[in-house]
N, C-alpha and C positions, 0 to 999 in steps of 0.2 A: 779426696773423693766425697767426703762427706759437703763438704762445700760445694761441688758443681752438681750434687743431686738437690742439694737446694733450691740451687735458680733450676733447673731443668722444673724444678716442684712450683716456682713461682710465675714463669714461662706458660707451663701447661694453666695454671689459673687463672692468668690471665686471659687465653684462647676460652677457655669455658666462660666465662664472664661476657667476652665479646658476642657470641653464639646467642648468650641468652638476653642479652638485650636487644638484638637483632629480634631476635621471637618477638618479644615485648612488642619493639619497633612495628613490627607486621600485623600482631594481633588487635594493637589501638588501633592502626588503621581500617581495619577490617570493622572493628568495633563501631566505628563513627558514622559508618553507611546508615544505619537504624534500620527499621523495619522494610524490606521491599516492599513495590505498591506499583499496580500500573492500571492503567487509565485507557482504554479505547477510543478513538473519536473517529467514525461513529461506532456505537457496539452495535448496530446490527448493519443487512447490506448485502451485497451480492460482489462486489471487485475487492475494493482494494483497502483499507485500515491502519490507523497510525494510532500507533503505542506508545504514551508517556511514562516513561519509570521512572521511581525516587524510591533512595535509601538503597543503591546496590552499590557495589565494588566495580567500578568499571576499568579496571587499570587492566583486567586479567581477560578483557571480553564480554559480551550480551551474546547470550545463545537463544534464536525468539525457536517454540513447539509449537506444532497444532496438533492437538488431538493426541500429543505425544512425539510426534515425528519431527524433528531440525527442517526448517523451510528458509529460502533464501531471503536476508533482508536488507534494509539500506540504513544502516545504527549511526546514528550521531551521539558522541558524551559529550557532558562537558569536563572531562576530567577532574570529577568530582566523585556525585555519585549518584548522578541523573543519567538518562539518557532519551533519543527518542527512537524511535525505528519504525518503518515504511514496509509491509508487506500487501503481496496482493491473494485475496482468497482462493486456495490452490484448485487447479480444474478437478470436474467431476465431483462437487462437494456438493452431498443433499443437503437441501434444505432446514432448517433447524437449528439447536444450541451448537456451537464447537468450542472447544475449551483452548484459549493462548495463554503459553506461557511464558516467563522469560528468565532466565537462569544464568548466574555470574560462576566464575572461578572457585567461587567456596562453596558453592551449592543449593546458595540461597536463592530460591525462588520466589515468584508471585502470577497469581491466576487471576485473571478473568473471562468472562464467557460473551462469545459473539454468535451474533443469532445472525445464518444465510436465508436470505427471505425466496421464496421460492416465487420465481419472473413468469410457474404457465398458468393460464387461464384454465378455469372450468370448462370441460366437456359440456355441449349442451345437449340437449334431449334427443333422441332419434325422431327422425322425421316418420310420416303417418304416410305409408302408399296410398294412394286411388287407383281403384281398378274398376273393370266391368261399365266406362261410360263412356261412350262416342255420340258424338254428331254427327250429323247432316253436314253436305259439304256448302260451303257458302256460295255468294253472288256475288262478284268484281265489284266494286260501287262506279265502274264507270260502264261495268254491262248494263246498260238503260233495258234493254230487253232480255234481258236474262234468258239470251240462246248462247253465251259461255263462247262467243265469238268477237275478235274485235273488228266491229263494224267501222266504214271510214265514219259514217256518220255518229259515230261515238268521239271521236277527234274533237272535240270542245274548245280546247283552247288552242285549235290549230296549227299544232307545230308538227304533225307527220307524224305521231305516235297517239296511242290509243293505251295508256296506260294512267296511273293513282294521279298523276298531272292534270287529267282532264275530270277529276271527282270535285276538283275544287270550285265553289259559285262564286260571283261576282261580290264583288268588294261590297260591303253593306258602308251606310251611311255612319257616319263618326257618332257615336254616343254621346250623353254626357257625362261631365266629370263625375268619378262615384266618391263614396264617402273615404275620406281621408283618416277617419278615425280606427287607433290600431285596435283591435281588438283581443290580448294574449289569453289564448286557451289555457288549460291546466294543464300540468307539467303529467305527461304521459306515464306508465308503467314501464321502466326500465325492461330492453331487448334480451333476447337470449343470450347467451355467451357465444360466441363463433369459436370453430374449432383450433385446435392447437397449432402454430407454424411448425414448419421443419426444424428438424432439429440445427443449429447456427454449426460454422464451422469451432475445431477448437484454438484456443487463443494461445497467443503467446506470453510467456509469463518473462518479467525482469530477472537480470543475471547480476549480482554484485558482483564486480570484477576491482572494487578495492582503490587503491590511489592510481589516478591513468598512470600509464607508463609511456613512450614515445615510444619504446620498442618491443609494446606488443601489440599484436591485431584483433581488434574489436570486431562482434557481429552486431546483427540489430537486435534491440534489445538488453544489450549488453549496458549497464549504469557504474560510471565510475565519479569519486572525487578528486576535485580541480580549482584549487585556490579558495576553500572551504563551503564552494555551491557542490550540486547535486547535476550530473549532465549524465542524462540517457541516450543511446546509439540509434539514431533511423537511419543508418547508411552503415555498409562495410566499411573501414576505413585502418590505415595503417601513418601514424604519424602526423595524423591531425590534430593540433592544439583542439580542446574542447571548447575552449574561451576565442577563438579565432575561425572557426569552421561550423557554421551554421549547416550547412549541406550537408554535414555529416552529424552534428550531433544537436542535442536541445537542452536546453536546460528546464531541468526538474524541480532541483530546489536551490533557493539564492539565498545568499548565504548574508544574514540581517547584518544591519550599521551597526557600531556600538553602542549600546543604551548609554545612559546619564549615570557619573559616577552615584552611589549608595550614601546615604549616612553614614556615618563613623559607626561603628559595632561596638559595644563596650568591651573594656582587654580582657583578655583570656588568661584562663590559669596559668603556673606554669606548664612548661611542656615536657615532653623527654626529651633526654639526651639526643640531640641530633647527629645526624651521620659524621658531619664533617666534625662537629668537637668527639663523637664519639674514636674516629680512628686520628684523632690529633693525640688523645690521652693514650690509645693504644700504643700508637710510635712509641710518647714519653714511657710508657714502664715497660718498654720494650729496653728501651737506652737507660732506664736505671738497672734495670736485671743485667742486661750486657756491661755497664760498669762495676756493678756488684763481682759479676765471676771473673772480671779480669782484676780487681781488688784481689778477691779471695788465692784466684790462682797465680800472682805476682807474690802476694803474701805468704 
């Protein structure tokens, strides 16, 4: 007895030993992201903005806020600990600072602030009534006699009618050429503002809908990934390749050629215990403790 409480004692140490290098294993990783940081381009604007981030955990997710609230977006990693993502500025949002954020699996965040620039024009001043002034009623210019009648002999240019047609006098003789020279005045005092338009209809906002799928159905609007571009939905559509069916969808973002390989990095420290030698060694004193109690208990 005293022997099979033994391995049972080297068994369970082993298990604990495994557990905590796994922590280990997770926590350098986490470690190596460094400080989050993201980046706007543009930070101010009125539609749509794209988020550069470095130093997160991306293995676990990019969660982008605005103002505090989860907004839908379109995240590329590179499985590292960058990422990029695509939102569009959500309706009904006044004008002014708004605060984005973007948040990984462990809770590490990074802020910066985008400014909604506000699209209405100034009110311009109220207009000034005139009141209390009338005239005199006028004289036809083709009433020669101003008795307010059309006479036939008012017919001038004798076509059967007696109206603004027959005000016109005969062709004068051709001038001469006048001067050619331009002459630019000075640039005027800027006009008042005109009033406000109608307010626009409201818009439609993008739906991440994730890796396409051939068996589910897309609305408009709807943006999925497809052979590492970005294709957005202007059509309903059910089983349309993205990459084969323009009528139904467009592409948003394309997805770049490979750059030129890098310089050699100088080598790195050791590293830890990796997964695959770490449960290689685990089998092994798995199979010596298993030959230990069959020792013991043959013995």
């Amino acid at each position: 007895m005293k022997r099979i409480s033994s391995a049972i004692l080297i068994v369970v140490t082993v298990f604990l030993l495994a557990m905590s290098l796994l922590g280990i294993m997770a926590t350098t990783v986490h470690a190596q992201a460094g400080a989050p940081f993201i980046k706007l381009s543009p930070n101010s604007g009125f539609s749509a903005v794209t988020i550069s981030g470095t130093g997160f955990s991306v293995w676990g997710g990019i969660t982008i806020y605005w103002n505090g609230a989860p907004i839908p977006a379109i995240i590329n990693t590179d499985g590292d600990s960058s990422f990029t993502a695509i939102i569009s500025v959500p309706d009904q949002t006044s004008p002014g600072a708004h605060i984005i954020t973007a948040v990984d699996e462990y809770k590490d965040e990074a802020r910066a602030t985008f400014r909604v620039i506000d699209m209405t024009g100034d009110t311009g001043p109220p207009g000034i009534p005139v009141t209390g002034l009338s005239g005199e009623d006028g004289v036809n210019c083709w009433d020669l006699n101003a008795n307010g009648t059309a006479d036939k002999a008012e017919d001038v240019n004798g076509d059967g009618n007696v109206d603004i047609m027959d005000c016109r006098g005969p062709q004068g003789e051709q001038g001469l050429p006048g001067d050619s020279t331009v002459i630019e005045g000075a640039e005027g005092p800027p006009g008042p503002a005109g009033p406000p338009g109608e307010p626009g209809e409201d818009g439609l906002s993008i739906v991440w809908k994730g890796e396409w799928d051939e068996d589910e159905e897309y609305a408009v609007y709807n943006a999925v990934s497809y052979g590492g571009s970005t294709y957005i939905a202007i059509d309903e559509s059910a089983e349309a390749n993205p990459a084969e069916s323009a009528d139904k969808w467009d592409l948003m973002v394309l997805m770049g050629e490979a750059g030129e390989p890098g310089e050699q990095g100088e080598a790195g420290g050791g590293g830890s215990v990796g997964t695959t030698g770490f449960f290689l060694g685990l089998v092994a004193l798995i199979l010596i403790a298993g030959s230990m109690i069959k020792k013991w208990t043959i013995g």
